[in-house]
C-alpha positions in Angstrom: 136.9 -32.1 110.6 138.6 -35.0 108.9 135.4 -36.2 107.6 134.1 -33.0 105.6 137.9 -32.8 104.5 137.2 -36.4 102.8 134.0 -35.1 101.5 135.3 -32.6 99.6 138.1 -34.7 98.4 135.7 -36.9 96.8 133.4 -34.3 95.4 136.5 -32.9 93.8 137.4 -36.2 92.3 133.8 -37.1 91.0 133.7 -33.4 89.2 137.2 -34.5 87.5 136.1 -37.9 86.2 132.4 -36.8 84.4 133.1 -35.4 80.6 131.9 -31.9 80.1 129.5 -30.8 77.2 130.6 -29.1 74.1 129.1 -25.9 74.3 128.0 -26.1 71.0 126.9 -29.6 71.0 123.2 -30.6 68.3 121.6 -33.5 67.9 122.8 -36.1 65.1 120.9 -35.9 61.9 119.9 -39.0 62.9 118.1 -38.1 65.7 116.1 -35.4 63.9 112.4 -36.1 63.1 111.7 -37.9 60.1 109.5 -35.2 58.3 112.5 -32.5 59.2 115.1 -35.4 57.2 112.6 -35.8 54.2 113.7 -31.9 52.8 117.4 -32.5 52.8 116.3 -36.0 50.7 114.1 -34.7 47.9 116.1 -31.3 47.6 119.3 -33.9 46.6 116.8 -35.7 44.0 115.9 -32.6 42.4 119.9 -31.8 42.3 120.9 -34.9 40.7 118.4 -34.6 38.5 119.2 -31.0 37.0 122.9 -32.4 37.0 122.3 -35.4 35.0 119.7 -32.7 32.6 122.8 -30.9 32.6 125.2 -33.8 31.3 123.1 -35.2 28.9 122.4 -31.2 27.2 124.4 -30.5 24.0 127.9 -28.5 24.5 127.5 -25.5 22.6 129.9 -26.4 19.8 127.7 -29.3 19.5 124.3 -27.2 19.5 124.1 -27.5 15.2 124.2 -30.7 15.3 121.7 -31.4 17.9 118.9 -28.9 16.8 116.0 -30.8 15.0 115.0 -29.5 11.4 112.4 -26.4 11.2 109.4 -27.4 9.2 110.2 -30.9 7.8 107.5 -31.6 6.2 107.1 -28.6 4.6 110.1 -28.0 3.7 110.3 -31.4 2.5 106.9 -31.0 0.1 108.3 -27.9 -1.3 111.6 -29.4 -2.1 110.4 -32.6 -3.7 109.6 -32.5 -7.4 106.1 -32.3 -8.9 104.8 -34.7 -10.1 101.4 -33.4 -11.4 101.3 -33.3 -15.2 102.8 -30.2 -17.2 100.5 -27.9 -19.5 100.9 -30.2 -22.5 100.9 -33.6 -20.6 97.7 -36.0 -21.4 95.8 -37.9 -19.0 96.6 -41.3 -17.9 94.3 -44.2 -20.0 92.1 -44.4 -17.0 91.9 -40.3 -16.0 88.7 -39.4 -16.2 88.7 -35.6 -18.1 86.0 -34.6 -16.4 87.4 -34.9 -12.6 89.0 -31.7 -11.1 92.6 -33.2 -10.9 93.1 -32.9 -14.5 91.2 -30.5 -15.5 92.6 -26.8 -16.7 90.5 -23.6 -16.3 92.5 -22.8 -20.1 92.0 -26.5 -20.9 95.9 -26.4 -22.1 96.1 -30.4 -21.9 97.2 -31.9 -25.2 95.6 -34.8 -25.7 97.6 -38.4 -26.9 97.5 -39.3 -30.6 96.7 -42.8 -29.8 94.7 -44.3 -26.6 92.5 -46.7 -26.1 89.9 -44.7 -25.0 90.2 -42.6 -28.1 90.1 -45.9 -30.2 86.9 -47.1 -28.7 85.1 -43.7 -29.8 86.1 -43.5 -33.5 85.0 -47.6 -33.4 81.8 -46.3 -32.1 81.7 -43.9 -34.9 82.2 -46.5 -37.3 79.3 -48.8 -36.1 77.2 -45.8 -35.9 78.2 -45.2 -40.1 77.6 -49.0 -40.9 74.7 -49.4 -39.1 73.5 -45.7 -39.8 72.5 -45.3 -36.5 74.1 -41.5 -35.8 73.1 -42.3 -31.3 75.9 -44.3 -31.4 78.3 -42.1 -32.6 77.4 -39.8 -29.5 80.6 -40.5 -27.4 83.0 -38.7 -29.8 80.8 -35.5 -30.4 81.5 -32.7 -28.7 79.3 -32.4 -25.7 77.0 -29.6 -25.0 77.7 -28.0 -21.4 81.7 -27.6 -22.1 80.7 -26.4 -25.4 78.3 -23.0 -24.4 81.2 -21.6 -22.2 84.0 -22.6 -24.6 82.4 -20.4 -27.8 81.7 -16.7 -27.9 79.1 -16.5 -30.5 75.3 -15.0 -29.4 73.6 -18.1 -28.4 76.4 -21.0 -28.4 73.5 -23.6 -27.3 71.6 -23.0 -30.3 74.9 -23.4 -32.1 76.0 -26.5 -30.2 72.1 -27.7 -31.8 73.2 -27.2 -35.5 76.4 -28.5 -35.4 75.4 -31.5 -33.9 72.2 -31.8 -36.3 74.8 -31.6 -39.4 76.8 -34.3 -37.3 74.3 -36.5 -37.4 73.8 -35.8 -41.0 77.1 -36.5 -42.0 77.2 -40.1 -40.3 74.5 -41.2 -42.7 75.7 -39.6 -45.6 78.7 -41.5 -45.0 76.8 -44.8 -44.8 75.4 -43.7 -48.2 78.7 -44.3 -49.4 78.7 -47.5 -50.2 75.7 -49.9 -51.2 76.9 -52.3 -48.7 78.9 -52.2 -45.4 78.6 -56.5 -45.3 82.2 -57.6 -43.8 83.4 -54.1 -42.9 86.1 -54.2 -40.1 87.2 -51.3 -38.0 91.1 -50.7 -38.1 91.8 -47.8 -36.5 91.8 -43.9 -36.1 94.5 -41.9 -37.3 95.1 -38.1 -36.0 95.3 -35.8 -39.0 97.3 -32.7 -39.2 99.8 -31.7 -36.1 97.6 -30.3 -33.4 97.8 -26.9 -33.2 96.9 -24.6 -29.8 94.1 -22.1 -31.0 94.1 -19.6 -28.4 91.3 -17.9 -26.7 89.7 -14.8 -29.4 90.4 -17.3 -32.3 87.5 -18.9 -33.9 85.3 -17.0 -32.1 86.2 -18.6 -28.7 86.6 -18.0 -25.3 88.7 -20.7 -24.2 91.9 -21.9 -26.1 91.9 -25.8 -27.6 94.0 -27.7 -29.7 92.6 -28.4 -33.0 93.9 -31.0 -35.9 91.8 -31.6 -39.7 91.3 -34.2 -41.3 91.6 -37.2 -39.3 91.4 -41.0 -41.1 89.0 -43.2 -39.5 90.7 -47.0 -41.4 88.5 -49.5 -41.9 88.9 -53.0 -43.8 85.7 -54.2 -46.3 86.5 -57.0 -49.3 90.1 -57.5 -48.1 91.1 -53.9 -49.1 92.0 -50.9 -47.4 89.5 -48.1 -47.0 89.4 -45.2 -44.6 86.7 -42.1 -44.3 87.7 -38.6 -43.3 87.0 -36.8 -40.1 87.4 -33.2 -40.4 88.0 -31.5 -37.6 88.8 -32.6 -34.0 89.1 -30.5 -31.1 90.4 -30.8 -27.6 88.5 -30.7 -24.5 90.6 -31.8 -21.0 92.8 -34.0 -22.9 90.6 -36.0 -24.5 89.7 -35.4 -28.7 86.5 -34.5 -30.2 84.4 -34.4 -32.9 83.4 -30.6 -34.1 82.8 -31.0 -37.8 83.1 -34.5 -39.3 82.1 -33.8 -42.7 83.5 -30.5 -45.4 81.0 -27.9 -43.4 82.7 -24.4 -45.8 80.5 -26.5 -48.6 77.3 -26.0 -46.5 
């Protein structure tokens, strides 16, 4: 009897001493599996990242300021000034009349009084007088294929032909001139009257020019002065041209 009253005793203490479990009691994070801990990780990445996108974003009172321009660069080309040439600009001295970027469908381009390139025809025309060699005169006639659309008569190329045959003419009746062209010197070409726009229906044409008479091609022969007259000189692209170089009402 004593003995089972000493067992109890004990089991009664030994319940006492050991802790009991909170009813509610998990597992540590800790002690979790590692693929179940990897969620929790990047889920906090992506959060920090979308706070520090959020940090860096403009307040809205600061939104004008941060907004990139619209269209720059066409904006920018619109705004900036042009620098292509205006109606009654003339080419640079190396511009070739004939390329696209300075040629005008109404050929409205007046060309300089004084070039080089204008210089270096007349001198041509002079050699060609001297020598009475017309070929070399070529360069400051006016060529052919601009020629057919520019006039409105029936059959401009047949025109173009006896223009250019009286052209011819003319440089050696001016050689005629004088018995002797020894010691001649080329001076320089003067533009005659102020150029005046003849506009398309004038002169029987279809396309508008500018148009001056009676140029002075100077010269030098004996120490003296001389000079021969050019009639009439035409524009084509900004460059002058021969049309009628001698008096053609007398022929």
């Amino acid at each position: 009897m004593i003995k089972q009253v000493i067992a109890t005793a004990l089991a009664v203490v030994a319940g006492c001493a050991a802790p009991t479990p909170a009813p509610d009691a998990r597992p540590a994070e800790s002690a979790r599996p590692s693929s179940v801990g990897a969620a929790p990780t990047a889920a906090a990445a992506t959060a920090g990242a979308s706070a520090a996108e959020v940090a860096s974003a403009p307040r809205p009172e600061d939104a004008s300021a941060a907004e990139p321009p619209q269209d720059g660069g066409d904006r920018a080309a619109a705004d900036a000034p042009d620098a292509s040439p205006g109606p009654g600009a003339a080419p640079s001295a190396g511009a070739d009349p004939s390329a696209a970027t300075s040629a005008r469908a109404d050929n409205k381009i007046l060309p300089a009084l004084e070039s080089e390139e204008l210089t270096a025809r007349a001198s041509a025309l002079f050699d060609a007088i001297v020598k009475k060699e017309p070929a070399l005169a070529e360069p400051f006639w006016f060529p052919k294929e601009p020629f057919i659309p520019l006039k409105d008569v029936k059959d401009p190329g047949k025109y173009w032909d006896n223009l250019h045959a009286a052209y011819v003419n003319d440089v050696k009746s001016m050689h005629r001139k004088r018995k002797s062209w020894e010691g001649a010197r080329f001076v320089g070409f003067v533009v005659g009257s102020k150029p005046k726009w003849v506009p398309p229906g004038d002169e029987v044409n279809k396309i508008g020019y500018y148009r001056s008479f009676h140029g002075k091609l100077k010269y030098e022969i004996d120490g003296k002065p001389a000079s021969l007259d050019v009639h009439t000189i035409i524009s084509w692209q900004g460059r002058w041209y021969i049309t009628h170089l001698g008096d053609f009402k007398k022929r």
